[in-house]
C-alpha positions in Angstrom: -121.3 -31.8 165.9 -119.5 -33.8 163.6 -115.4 -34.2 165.1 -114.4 -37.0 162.8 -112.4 -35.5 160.3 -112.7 -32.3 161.6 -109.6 -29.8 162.7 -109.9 -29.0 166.5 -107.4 -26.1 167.9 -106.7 -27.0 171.6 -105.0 -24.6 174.1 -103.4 -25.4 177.4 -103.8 -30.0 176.2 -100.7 -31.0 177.9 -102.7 -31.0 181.3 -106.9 -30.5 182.9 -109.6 -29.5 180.8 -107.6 -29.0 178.1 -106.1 -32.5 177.9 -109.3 -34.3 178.2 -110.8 -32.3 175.5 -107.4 -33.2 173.2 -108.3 -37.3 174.5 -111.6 -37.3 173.9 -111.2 -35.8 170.2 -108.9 -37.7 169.6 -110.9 -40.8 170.2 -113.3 -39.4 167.9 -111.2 -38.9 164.8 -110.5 -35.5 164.7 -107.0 -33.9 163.4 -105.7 -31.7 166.3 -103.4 -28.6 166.8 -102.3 -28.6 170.3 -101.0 -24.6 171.3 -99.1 -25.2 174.8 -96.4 -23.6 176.5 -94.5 -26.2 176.9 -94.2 -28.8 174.0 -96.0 -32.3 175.4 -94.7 -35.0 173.1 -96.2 -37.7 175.6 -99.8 -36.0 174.6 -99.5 -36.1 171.4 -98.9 -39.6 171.3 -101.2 -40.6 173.6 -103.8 -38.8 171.1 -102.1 -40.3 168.2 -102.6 -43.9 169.8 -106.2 -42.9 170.9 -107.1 -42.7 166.9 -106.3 -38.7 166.3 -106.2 -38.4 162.6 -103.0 -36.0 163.5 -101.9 -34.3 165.7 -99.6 -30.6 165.5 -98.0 -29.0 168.4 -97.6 -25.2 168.2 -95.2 -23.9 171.3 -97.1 -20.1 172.5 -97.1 -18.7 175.6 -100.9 -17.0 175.6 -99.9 -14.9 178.4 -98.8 -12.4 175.7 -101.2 -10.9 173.7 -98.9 -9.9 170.9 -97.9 -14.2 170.9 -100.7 -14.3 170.3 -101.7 -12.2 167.3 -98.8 -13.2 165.5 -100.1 -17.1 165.9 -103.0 -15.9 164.2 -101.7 -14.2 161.5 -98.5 -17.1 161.3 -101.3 -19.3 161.0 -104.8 -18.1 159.3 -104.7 -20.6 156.4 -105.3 -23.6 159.5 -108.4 -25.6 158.2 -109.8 -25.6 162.0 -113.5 -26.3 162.1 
């Protein structure tokens, strides 16, 4: 798969699985929306100094699953890969 250049949506990247994912696409190029509870600015520039293209923080609590439908429908024209 191809991440360089590519648009990578990441939930729950401010900490675990998540978070390594985020690092490790971000060393590989990739432009990446982060979707956390709690807004990580120390993530994103940690991916934005690991070589993310970009990096976009959306704040969603996925607990909710009407939070969630109206992310997707806030945000269907997102170019994710």
């Amino acid at each position: 798969m191809k991440v360089q250049g590519s648009h990578f949506l990441i939930t729950g990247s401010n900490r675990g699985i998540g978070q390594a994912v985020a690092f490790e696409a971000a060393r590989r190029g990739a432009t990446l929306h982060l979707v956390n509870r709690t807004l990580s600015p120390e993530v994103k520039s940690k991916c934005l100094e690991l070589g993310a293209k970009d990096v976009v923080e959306y704040q969603l609590d996925l607990a909710e699953r009407k939070n969630i439908e109206r992310f997707l429908t806030d945000h269907a024209h997102l170019p994710i890969d």
